[in-house]
C-alpha positions as CSV (number, residue, x, y, z in Angstrom):
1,X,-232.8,-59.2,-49.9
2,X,-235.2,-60.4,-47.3
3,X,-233.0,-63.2,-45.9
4,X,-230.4,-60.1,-45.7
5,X,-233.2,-57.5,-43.7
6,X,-234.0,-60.6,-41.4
7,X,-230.2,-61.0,-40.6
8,X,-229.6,-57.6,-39.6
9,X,-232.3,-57.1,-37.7
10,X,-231.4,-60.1,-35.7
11,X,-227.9,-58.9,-35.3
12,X,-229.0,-55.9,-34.0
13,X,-231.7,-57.2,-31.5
14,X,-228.8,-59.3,-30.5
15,X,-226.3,-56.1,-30.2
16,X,-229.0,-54.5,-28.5
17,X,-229.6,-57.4,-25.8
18,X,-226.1,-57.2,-24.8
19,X,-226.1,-53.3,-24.2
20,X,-229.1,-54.3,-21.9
21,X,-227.0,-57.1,-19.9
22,X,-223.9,-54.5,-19.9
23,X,-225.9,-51.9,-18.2
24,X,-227.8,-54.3,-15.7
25,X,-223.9,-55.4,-15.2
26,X,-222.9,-52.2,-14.4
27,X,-225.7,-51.6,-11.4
28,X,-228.2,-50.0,-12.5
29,X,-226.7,-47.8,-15.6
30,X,-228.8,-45.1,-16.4
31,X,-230.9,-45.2,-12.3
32,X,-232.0,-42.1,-11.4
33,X,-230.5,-41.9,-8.2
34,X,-232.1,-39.5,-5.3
35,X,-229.6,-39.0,-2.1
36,X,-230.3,-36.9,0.9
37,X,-228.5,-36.2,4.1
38,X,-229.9,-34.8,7.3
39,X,-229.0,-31.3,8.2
40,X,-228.7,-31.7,12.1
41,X,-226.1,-34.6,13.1
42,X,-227.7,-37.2,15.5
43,X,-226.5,-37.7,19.0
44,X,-225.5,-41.7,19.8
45,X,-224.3,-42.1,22.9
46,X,-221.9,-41.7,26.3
47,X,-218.0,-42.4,24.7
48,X,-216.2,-41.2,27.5
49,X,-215.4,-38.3,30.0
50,X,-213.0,-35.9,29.6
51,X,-213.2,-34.8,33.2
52,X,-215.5,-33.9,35.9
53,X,-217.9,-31.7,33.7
54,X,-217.3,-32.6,30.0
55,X,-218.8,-35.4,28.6
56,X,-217.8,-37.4,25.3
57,X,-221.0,-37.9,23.3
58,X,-220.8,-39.7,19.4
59,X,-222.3,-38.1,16.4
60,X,-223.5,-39.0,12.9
61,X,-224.7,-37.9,10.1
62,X,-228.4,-39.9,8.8
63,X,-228.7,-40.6,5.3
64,X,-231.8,-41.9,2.6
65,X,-231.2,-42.6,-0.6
66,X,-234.2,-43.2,-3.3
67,X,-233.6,-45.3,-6.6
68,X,-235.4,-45.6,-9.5
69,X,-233.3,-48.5,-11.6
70,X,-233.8,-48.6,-15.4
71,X,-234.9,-52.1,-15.0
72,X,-236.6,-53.3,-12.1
73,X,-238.6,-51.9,-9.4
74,X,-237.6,-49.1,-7.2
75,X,-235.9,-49.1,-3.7
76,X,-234.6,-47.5,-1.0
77,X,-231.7,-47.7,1.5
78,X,-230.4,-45.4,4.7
79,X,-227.5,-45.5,7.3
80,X,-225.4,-43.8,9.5
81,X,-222.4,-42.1,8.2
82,X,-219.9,-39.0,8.8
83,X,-218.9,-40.5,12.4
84,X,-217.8,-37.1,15.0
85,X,-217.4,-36.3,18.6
86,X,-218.7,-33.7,20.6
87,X,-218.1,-32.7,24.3
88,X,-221.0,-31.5,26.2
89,X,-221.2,-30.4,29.9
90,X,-223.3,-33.0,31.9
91,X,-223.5,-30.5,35.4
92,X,-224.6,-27.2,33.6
93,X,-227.1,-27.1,31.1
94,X,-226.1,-25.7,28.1
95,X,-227.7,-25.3,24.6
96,X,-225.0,-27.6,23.1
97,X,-221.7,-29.0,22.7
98,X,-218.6,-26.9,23.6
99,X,-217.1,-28.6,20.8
100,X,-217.3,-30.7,17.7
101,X,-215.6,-32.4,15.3
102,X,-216.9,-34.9,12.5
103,X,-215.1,-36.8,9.2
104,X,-216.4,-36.8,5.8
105,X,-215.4,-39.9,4.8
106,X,-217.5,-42.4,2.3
107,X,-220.7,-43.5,3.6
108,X,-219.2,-46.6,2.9
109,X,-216.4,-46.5,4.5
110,X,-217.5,-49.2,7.2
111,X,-214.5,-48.7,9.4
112,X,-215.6,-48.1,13.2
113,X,-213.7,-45.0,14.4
114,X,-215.5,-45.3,17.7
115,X,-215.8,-48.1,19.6
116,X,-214.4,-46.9,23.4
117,X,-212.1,-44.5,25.5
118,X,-209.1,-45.1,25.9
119,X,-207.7,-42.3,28.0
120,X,-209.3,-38.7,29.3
121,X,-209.1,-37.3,25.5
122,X,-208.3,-40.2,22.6
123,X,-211.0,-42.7,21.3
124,X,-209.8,-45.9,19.8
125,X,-211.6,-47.4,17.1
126,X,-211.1,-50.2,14.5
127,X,-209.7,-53.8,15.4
128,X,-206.6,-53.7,17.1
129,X,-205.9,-57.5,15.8
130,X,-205.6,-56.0,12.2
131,X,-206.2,-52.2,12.0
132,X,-206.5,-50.1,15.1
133,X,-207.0,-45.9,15.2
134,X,-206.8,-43.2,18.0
135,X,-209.1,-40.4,17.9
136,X,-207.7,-37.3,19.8
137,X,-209.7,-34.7,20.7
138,X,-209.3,-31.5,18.6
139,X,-207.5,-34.0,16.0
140,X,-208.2,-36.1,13.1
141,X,-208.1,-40.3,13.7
142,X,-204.8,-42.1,13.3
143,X,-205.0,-45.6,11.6
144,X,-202.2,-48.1,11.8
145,X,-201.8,-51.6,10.8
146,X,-201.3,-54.3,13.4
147,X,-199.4,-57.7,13.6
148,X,-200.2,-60.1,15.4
149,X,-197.7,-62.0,17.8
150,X,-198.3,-65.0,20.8
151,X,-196.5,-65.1,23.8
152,X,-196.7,-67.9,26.1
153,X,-200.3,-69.3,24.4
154,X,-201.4,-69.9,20.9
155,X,-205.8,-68.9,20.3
156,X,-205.8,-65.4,20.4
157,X,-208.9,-63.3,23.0
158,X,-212.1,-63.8,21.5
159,X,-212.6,-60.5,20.7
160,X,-212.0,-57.0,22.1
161,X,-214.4,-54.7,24.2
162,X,-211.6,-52.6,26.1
163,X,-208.6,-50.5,25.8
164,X,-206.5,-48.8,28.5
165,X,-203.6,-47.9,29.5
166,X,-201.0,-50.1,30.7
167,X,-197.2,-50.8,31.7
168,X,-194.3,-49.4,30.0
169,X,-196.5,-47.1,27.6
170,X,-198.4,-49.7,26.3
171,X,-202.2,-50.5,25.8
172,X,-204.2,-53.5,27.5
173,X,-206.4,-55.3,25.5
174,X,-208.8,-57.1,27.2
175,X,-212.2,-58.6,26.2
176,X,-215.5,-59.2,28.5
177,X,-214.1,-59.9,32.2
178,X,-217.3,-61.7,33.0
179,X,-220.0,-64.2,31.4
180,X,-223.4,-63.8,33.2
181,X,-224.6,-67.2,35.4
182,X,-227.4,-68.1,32.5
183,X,-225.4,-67.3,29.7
184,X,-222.8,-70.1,28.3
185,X,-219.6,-69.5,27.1
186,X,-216.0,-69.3,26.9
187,X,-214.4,-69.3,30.5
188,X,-210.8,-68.8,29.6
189,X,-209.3,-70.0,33.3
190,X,-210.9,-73.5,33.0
191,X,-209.9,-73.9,29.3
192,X,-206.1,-75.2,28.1
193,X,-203.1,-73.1,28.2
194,X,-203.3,-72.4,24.5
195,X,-205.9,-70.0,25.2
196,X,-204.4,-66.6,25.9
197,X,-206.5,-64.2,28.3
198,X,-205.5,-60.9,27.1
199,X,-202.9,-58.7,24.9
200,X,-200.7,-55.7,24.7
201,X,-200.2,-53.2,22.0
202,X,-197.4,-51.7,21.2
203,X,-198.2,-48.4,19.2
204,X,-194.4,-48.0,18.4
205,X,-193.6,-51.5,17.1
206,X,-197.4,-51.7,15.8
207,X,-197.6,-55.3,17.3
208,X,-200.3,-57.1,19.4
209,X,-198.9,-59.3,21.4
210,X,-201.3,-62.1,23.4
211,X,-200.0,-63.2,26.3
212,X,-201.6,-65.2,29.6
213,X,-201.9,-64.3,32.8
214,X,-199.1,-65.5,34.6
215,X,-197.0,-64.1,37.5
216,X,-197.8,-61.3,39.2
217,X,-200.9,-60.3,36.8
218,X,-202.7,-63.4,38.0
219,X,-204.3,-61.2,40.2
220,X,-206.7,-59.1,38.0
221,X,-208.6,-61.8,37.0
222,X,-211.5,-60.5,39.5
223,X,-211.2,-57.6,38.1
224,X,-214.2,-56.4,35.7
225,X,-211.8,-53.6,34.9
226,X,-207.9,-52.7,34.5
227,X,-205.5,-49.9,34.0
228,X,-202.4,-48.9,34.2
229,X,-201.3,-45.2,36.0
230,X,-197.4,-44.7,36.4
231,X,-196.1,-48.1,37.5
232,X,-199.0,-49.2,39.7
233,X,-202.0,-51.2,38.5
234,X,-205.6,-50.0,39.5
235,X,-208.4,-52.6,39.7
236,X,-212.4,-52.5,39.8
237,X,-214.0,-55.5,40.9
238,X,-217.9,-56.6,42.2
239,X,-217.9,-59.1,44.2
240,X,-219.4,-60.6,47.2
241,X,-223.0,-61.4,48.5
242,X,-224.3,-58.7,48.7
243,X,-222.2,-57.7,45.8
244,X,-219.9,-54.7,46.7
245,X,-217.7,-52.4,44.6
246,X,-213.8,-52.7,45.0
247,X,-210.5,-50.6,44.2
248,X,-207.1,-52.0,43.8
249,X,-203.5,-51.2,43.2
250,X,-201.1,-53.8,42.8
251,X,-203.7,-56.4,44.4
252,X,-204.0,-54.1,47.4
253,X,-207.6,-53.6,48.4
254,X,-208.0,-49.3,48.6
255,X,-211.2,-48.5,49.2
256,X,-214.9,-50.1,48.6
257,X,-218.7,-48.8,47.9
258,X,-221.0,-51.0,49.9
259,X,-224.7,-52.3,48.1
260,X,-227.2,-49.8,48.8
261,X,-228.2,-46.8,47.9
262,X,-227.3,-45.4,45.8
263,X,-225.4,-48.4,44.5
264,X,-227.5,-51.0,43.7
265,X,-224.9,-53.1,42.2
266,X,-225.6,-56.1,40.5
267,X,-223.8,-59.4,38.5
268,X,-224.9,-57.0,35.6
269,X,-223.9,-54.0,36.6
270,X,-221.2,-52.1,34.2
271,X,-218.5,-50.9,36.0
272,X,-215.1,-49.4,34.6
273,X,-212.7,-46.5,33.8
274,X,-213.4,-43.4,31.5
275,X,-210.1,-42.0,31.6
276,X,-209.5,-40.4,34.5
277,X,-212.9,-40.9,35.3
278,X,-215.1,-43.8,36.4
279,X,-218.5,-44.9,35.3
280,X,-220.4,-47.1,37.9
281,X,-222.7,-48.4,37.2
282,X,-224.1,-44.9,35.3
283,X,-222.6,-43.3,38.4
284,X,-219.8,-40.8,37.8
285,X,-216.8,-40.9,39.7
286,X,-213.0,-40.5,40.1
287,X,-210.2,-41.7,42.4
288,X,-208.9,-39.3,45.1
289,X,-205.6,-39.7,47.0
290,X,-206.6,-43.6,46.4
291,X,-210.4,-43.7,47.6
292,X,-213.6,-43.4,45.5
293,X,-215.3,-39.7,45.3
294,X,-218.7,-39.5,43.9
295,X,-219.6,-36.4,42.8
296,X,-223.0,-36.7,42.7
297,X,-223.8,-36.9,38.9
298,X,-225.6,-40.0,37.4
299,X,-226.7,-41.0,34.1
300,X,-230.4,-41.2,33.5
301,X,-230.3,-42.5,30.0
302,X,-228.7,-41.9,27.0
303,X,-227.4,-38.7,27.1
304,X,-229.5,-37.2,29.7
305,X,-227.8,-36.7,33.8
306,X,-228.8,-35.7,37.0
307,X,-226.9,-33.6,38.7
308,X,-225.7,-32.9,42.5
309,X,-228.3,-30.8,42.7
310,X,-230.6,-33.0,40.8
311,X,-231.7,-31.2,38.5
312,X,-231.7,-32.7,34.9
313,X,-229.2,-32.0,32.2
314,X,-230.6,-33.6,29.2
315,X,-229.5,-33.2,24.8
């Protein structure tokens, strides 16, 4: 009887062990789990610009969640999540956005629905080598799968900081136009003919195509930005010592903003289109009847402008 007891206790010690090992398996079964989300959505940063008042600004909502595991000690963990837009106006102040949109997707849904502008009122996000969406304002994102294709080379563009515009209604796809002096790395020109320099998407066909620039595209390589309007191709380059600001169309030098103030440009300066706007280096600007117009609004910091009149605008 004894020999009997002593079996069936270990059997269920044993039975009980694997429940244990089950439940560790299955992440914490039984945690007491504490979530909590932020009422007010935080403001990230400058997207884009809609137009000469209206401002793209990204949105999210933070989140901390406490844990107290069965086994184990306790942790903690927080993030970003619920990605939005919102458009503020950057000459008047206002107390907030004129409008607002936001997705309630997973907090682990890692996909980046913002990443740049691509024209005066769609966002593009994702990875345009694999999975690319468009994010129009007053809409919900648009996700489509992309295949690859090689034209003319064979190692695809590194990887992609820009989307625009371009010939034929398709989008450009370039990556970073310039690698500083002190910084080593990748210059595409001096590198084999395998290497291919940029792309084009085709929304309709869903295929990114990489391609070299050959023919008469060879000229944008100055250029630290590119888009198409109609038929022509519009260029922004820095260069020169002192450094000035160019436009182009169709290699045609337009018009130019000199070093000085207010431009201080510089090898590091950011320069490049915002739909129908331009940021220069935090300057905000547009083309008119093919020459630059300031308007006399800069960016300060994140999310905070100066004016014509120089007064602050600030969220």
């Amino acid at each position: 009887m004894k020999n009997l007891l002593k079996k069936f206790e270990i059997k269920r010690l044993i039975v009980a062990a694997l429940a244990t090992l089950a439940c560790v398996g299955m992440w914490g079964c039984g945690d007491d789990v504490s979530m909590h989300w932020s009422e007010e959505r935080s403001l990230g940063k400058v997207v884009g610009f809609v137009d000469d008042s209206l401002v793209i600004v990204n949105t999210s909502r933070y989140w901390h969640e406490e844990v107290e595991p069965t086994f184990g000690l306790s942790y903690d963990r927080s993030g970003y999540a619920h990605p939005g837009l919102s458009l503020y106006n950057y000459r008047v102040q206002l107390d907030g956005p004129v409008w607002s949109d936001s997705l309630d997707n997973s907090r682990d849904d890692d996909f980046n629905y913002i990443r740049g502008q691509l024209s005066d009122s769609v966002i593009w996000g994702g990875d345009p080598k694999s999975e690319v969406s468009f994010w129009k304002i007053g809409e919900k994102p648009h996700k489509m799968k992309i295949k690859k294709l090689f034209d003319g080379c064979s190692i695809e563009v590194h990887y992609t900081t820009q989307l625009r515009p371009w010939l034929d209604g398709k989008i450009l796809v370039m990556g970073e136009r310039r690698t500083p002096p002190d910084v080593k790395g990748f210059d595409l020109d001096s590198l084999g003919d395998e290497y291919c320099q940029y792309g084009v998407l085709d929304t309709i066909q869903k295929t990114m195509t990489y391609k070299r620039l050959d023919g008469d595209l060879k000229w944008i390589k100055q250029c630290d930005d590119v888009r198409a309007w109609s038929d022509d191709v519009y260029c922004l380059a820095l260069k020169g010592n002192p450094m000035n600001l160019y436009l182009m169309r169709n290699a045609v030098c337009l018009d130019s903003l000199l070093q000085g103030e207010p431009y201080g440009w510089t090898y590091y300066t950011k320069v490049g289109f915002a739909g129908d706007m331009l940021n220069l280096g935090n300057n905000v600007c547009r083309i008119v009847n093919d020459d630059f117009l300031c308007i006399g609004v800069s960016i300060r910091s994140a999310l905070e402008f100066s004016n014509e009149d120089g007064n602050s605008v600030t969220y």
